[in-house]
ZATOR-886828 format. One record per residue: residue number from 1; residue in three letters; x, y, z of N, C-alpha, C, O, CB in turn. Coordinates in pm, 1 decimal, always signed. Each point is the difference from the previous one (the first is absolute). Glycine has a CB too. Layout:
BEGIN
> NUM	ALA	X	Y	Z	X	Y	Z	X	Y	Z	X	Y	Z	X	Y	Z
...
! end
This chain:
BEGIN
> 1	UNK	-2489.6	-1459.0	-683.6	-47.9	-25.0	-133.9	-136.6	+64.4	-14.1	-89.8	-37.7	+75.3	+220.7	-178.4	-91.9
> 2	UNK	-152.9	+307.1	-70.9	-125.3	+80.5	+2.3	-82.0	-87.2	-65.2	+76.7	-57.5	-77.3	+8.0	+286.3	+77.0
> 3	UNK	-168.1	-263.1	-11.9	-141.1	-98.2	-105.1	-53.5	+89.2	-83.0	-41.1	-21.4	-114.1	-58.9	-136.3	+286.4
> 4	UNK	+101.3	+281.3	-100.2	-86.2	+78.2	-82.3	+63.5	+130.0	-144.9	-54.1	+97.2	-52.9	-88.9	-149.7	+323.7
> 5	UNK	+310.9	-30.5	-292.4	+133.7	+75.9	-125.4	-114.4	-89.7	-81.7	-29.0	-118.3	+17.7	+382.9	+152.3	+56.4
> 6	UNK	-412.3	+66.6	-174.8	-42.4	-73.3	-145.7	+206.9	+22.0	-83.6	+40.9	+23.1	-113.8	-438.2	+97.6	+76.8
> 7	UNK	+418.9	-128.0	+78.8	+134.0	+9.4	-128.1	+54.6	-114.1	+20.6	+6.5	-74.6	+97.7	+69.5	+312.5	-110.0
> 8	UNK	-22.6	-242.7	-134.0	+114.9	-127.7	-22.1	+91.3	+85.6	+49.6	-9.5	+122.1	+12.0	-40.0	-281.5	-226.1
> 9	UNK	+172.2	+60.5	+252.8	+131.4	+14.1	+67.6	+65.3	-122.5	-113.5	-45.0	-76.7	-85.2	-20.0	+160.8	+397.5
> 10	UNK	+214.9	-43.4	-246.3	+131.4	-41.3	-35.6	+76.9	-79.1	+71.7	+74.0	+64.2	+74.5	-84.2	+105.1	-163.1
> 11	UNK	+22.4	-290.6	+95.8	+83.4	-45.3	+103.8	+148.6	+54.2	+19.7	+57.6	+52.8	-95.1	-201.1	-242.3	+58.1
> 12	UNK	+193.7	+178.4	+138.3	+108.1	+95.7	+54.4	+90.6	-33.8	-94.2	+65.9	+79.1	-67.5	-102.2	-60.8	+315.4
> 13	UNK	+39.9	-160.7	-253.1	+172.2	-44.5	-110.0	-125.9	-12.0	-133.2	-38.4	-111.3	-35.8	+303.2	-109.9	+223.2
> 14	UNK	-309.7	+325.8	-239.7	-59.8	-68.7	-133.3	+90.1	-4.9	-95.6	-61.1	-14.0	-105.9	-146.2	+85.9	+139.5
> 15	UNK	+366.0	-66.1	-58.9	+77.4	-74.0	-85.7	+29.5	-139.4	+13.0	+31.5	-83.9	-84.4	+42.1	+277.2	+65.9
> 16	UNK	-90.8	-200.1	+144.0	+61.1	-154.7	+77.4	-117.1	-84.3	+27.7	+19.4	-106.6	+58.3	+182.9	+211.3	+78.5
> 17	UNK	-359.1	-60.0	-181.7	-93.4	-35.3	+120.5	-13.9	-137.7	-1.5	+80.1	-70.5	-61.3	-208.7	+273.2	+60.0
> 18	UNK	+15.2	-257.2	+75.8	-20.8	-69.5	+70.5	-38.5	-71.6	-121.7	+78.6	-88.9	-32.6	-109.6	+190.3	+267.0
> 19	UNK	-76.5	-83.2	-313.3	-62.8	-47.1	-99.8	+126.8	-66.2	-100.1	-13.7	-110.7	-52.0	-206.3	+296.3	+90.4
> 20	UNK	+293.6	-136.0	-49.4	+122.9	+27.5	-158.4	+17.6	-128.2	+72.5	-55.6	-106.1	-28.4	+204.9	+387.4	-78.6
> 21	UNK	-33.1	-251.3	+241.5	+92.6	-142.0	+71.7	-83.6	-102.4	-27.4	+55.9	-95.4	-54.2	+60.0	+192.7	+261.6
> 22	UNK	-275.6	-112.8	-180.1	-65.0	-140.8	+7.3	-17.1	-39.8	-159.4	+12.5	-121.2	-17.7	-155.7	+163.6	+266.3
> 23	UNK	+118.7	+29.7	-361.5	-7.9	-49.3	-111.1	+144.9	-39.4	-42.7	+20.7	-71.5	-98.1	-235.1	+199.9	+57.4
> 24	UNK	+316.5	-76.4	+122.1	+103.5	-54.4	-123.6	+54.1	-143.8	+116.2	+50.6	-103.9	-42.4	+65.1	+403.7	-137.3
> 25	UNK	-134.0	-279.5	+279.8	+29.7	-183.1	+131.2	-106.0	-56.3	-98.1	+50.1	-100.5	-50.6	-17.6	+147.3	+399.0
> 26	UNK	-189.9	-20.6	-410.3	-94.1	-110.7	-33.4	+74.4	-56.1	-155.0	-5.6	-113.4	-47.4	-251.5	+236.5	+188.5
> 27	UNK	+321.8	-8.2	-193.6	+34.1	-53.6	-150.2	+127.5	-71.6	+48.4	+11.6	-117.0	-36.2	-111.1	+318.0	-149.2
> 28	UNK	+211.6	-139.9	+273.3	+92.9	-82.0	-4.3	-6.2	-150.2	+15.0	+15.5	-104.9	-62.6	+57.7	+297.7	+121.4
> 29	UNK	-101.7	-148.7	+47.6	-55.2	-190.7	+107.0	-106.5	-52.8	-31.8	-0.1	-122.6	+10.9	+64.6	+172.4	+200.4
> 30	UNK	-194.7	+15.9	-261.9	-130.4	-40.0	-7.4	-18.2	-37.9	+212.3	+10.3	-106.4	+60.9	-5.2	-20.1	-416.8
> 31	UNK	-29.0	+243.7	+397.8	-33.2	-0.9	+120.5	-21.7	+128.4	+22.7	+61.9	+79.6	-70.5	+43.0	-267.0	+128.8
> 32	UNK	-198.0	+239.2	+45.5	-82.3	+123.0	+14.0	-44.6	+14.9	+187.4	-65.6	-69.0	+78.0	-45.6	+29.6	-383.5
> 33	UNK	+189.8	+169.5	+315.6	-46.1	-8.4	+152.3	-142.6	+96.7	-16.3	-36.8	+50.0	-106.3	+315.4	-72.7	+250.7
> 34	UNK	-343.8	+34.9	-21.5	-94.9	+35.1	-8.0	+34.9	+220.7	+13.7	+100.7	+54.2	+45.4	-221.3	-380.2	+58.1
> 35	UNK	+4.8	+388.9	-157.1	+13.1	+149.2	-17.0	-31.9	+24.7	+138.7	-61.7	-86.1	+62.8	-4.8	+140.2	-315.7
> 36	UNK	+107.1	+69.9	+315.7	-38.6	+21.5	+109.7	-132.9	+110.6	+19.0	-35.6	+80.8	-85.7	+286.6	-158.3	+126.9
> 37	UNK	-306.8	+60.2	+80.0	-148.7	+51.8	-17.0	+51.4	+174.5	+2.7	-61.6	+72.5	-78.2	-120.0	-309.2	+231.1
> 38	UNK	+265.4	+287.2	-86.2	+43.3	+115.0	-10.4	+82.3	+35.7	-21.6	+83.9	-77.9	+45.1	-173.8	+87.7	+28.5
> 39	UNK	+166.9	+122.9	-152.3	+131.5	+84.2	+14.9	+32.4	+95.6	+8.2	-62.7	+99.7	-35.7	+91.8	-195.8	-25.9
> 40	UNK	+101.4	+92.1	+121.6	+45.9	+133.0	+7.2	-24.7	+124.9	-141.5	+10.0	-50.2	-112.0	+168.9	-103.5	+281.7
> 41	UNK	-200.7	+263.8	-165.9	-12.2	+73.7	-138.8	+86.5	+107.5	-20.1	+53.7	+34.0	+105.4	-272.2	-86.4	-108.5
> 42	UNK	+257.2	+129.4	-110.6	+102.4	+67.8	-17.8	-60.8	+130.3	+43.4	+80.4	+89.8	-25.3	+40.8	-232.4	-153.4
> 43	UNK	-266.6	+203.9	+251.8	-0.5	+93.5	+73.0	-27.4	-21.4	+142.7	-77.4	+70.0	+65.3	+32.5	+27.2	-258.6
> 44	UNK	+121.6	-211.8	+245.6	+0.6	-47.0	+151.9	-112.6	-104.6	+51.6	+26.3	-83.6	+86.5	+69.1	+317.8	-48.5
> 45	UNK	-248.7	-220.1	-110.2	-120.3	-37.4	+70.2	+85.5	-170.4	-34.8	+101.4	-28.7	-63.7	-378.8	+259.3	+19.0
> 46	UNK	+171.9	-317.6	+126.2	-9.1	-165.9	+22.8	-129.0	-3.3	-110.3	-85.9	+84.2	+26.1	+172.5	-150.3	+281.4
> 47	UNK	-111.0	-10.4	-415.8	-108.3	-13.5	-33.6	-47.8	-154.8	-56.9	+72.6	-94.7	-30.3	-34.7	+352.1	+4.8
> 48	UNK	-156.2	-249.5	+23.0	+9.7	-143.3	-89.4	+72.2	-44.4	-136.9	-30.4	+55.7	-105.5	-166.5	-38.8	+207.9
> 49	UNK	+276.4	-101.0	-98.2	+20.2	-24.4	-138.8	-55.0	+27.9	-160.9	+51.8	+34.7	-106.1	-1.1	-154.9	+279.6
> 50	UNK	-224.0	+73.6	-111.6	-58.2	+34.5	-142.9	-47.0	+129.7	-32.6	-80.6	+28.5	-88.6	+18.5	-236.9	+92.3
> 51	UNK	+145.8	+319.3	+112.2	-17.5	+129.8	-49.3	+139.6	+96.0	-70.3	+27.6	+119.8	-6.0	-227.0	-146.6	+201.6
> 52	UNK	+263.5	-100.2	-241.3	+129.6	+92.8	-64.3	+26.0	-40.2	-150.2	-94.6	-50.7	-60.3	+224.4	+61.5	+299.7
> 53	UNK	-31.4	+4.1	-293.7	-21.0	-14.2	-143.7	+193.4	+81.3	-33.9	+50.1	+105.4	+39.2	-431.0	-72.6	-74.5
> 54	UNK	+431.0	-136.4	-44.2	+117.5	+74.4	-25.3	-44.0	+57.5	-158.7	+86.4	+44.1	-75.7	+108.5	-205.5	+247.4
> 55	UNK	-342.0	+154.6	-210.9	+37.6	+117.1	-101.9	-22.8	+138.4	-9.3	-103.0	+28.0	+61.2	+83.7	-190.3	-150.8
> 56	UNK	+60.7	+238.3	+49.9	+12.7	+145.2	+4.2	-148.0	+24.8	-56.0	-34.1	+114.0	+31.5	+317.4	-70.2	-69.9
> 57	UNK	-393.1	-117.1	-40.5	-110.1	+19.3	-67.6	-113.6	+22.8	+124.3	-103.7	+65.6	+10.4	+193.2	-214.4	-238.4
> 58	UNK	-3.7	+48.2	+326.3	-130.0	-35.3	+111.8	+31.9	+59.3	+100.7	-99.6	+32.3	+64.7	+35.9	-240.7	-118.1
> 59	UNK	+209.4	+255.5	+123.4	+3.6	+82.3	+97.4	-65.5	+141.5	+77.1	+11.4	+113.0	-47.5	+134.7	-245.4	-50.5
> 60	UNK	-193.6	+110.6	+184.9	-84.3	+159.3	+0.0	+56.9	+65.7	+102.2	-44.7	+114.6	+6.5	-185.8	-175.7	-78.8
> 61	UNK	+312.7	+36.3	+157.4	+61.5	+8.8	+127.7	+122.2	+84.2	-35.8	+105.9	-54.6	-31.0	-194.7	-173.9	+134.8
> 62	UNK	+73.1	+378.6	-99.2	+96.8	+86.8	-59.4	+175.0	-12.7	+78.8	+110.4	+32.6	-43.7	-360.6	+141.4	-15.6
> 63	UNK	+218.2	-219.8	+155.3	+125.6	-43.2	+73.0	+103.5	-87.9	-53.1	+121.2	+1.1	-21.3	-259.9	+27.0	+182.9
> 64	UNK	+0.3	-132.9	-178.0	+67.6	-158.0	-30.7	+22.7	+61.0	-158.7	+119.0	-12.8	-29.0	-272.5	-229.4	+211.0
> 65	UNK	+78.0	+302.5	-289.2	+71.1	+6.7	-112.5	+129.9	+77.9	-20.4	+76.2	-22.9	-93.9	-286.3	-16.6	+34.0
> 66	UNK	+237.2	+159.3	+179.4	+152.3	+62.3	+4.1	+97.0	-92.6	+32.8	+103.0	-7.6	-67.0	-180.1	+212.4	+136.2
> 67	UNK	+48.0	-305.5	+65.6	+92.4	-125.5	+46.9	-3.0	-92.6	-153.2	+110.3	-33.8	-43.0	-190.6	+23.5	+357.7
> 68	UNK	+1.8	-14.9	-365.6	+11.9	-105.4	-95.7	+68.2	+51.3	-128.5	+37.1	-83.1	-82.9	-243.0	-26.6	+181.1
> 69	UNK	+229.5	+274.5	-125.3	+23.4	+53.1	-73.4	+202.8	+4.2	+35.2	+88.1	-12.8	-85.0	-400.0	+128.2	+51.4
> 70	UNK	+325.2	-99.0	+146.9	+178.8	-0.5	+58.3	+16.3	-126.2	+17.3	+120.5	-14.3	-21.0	-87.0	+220.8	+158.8
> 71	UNK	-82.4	-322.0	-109.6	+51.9	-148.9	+67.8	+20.8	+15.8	-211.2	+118.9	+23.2	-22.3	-298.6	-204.2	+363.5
> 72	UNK	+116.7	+175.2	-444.4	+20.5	-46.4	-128.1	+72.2	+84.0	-29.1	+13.7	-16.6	-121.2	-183.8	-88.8	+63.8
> 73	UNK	+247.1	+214.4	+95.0	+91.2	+61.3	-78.2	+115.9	-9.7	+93.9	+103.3	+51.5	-42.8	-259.1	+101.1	-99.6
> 74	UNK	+163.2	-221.2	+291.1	+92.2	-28.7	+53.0	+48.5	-153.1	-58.8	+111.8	-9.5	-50.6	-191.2	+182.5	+245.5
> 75	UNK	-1.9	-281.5	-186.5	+34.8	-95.0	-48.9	+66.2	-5.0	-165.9	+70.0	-89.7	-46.8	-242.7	+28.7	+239.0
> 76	UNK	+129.3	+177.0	-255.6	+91.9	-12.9	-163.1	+69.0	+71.6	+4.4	+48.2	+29.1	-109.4	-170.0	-78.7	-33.5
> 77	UNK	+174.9	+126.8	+265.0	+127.3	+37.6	-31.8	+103.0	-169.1	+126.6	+97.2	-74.8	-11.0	-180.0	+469.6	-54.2
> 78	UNK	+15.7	-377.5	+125.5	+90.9	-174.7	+40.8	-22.1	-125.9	-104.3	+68.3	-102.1	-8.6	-118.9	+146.8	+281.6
> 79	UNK	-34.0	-16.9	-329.0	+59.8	-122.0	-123.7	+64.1	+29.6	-126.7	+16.8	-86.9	-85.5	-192.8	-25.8	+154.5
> 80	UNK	+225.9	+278.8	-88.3	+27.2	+16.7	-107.8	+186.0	-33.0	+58.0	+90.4	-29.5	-78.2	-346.5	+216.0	-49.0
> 81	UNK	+269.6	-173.4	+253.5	+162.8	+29.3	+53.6	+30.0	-165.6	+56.4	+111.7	-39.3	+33.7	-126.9	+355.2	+72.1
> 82	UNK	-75.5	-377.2	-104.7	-6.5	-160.4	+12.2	+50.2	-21.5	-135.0	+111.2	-52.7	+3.1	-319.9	-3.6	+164.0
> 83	UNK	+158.0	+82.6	-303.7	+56.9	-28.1	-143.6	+150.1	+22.6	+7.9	+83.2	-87.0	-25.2	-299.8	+164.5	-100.5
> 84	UNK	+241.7	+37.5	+160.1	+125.8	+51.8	-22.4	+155.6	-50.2	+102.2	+116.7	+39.1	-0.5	-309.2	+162.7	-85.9
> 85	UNK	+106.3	-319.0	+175.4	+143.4	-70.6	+46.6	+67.0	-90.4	-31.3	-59.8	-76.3	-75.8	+0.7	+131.1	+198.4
> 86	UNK	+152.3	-81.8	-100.9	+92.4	-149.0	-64.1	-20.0	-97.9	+25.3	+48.6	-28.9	+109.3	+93.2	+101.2	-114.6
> 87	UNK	-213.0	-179.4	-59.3	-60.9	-109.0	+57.1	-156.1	-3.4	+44.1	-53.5	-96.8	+54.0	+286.3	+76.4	+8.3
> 88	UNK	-283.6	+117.6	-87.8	-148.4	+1.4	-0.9	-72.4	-89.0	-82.7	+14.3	-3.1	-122.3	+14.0	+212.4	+171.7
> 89	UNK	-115.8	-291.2	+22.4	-89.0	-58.0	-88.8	-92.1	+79.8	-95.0	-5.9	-55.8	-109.5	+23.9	-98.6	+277.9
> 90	UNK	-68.1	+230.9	-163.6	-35.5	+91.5	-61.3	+30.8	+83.7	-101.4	+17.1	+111.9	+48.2	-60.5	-156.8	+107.0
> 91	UNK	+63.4	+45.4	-306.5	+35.8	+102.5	-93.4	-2.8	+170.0	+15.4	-73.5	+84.7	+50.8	-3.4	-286.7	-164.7
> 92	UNK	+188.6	+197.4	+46.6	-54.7	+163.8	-10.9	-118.9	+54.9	-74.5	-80.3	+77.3	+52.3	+300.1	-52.8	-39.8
> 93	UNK	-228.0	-68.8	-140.6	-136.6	+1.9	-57.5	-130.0	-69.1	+71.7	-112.5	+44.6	-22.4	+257.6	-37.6	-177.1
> 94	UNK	-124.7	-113.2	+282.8	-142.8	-42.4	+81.5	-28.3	+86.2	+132.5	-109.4	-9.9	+55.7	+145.6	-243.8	-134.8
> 95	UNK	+37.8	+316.2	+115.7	+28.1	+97.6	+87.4	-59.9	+141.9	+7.6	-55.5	+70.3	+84.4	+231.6	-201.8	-103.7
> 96	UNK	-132.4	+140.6	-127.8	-56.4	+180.0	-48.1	-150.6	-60.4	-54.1	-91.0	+69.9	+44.6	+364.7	+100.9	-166.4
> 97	UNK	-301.6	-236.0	+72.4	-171.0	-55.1	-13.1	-54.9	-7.4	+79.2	-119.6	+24.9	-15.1	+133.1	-128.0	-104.1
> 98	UNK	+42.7	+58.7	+276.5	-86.8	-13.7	+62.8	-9.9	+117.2	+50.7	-116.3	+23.9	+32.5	+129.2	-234.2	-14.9
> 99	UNK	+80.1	+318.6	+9.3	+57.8	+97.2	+76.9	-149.3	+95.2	-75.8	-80.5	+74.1	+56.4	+429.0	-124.2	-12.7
> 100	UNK	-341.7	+21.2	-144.6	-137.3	+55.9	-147.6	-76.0	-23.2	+55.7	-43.8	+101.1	+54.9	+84.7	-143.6	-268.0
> 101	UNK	-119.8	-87.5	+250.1	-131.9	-21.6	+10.7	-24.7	+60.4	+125.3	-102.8	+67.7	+2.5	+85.6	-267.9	-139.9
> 102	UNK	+97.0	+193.6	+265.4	-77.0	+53.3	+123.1	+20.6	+170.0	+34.0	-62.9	+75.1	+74.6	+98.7	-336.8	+25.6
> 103	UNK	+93.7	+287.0	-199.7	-44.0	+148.4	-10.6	-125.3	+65.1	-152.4	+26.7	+109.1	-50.4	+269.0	-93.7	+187.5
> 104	UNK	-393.7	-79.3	-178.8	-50.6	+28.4	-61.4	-139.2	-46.0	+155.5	-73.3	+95.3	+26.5	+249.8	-103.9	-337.7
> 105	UNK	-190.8	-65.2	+359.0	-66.1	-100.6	+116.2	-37.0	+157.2	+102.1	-112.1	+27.2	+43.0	+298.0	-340.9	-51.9
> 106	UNK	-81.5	+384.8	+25.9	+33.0	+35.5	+51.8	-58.2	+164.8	-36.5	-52.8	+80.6	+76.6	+218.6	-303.9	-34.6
> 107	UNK	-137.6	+234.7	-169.6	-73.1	+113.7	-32.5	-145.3	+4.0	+2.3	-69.2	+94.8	+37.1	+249.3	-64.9	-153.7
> 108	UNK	-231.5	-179.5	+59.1	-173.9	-4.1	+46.9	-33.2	+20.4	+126.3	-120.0	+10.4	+25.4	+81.0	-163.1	-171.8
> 109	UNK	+103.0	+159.5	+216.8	-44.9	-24.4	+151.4	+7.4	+119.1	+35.2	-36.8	+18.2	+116.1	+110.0	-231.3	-54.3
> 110	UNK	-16.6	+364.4	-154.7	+6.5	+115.2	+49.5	-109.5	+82.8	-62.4	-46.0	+110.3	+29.4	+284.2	-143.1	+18.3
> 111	UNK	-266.3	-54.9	-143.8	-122.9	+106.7	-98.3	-114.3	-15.2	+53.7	-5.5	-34.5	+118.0	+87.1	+14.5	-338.4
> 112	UNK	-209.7	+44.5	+138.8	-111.3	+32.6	+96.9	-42.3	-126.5	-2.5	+44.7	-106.4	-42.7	-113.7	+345.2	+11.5
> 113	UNK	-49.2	-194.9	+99.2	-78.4	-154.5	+69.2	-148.8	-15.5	-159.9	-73.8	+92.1	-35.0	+108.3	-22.9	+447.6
> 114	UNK	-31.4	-209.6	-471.6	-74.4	+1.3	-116.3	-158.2	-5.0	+79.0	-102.8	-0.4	-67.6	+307.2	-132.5	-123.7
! end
């Protein structure tokens, strides 16, 4: 873990991360595990937690914004083909919205750095 990366990073699953899972266990259950002091990142380094950021505004870590740029356009094309099975909880129209938002997620994360 370098101390001395001034960049934000991406956590490795930033579709899945760590942060998302604990807010939606605190809303489901009203229970909250604790964040972890470090993670894995989508250009390999271990870093502290409070140096990553799943938004594309704050990322500076040209790696982690290409990884964060394919994990969001891999995940909407798996939730757009999740819509489209028999018995899916999931709509076809809630499907292609979402399939929308993280390939739009997805395009910020390729444009430049603000």
């Amino acid at each position: 873990m370098g101390r001395d990366d001034p960049h934000i990073h991406v956590e490795v699953k930033v579709v899945r991360g760590q942060a998302a899972v604990r807010t939606m266990l605190a809303a489901t259950f009203g229970i909250a595990g604790d964040l972890p002091g470090v993670v894995g990142t989508g250009c390999g380094l271990r870093v502290p937690y409070a140096m990553t950021s799943p938004r594309p505004d704050r990322v500076t870590c040209l790696a982690c914004r290409e990884h964060a740029r394919s994990e969001h356009l891999r995940f909407a094309d798996e939730i757009e083909r999740l819509g489209t099975l028999p018995g899916s909880p999931v709509t076809p129209a809630d499907a292609r919205r979402t399939a929308e938002r993280h390939r739009a997620l997805a395009e910020e994360f390729s444009g430049s750095q603000g």
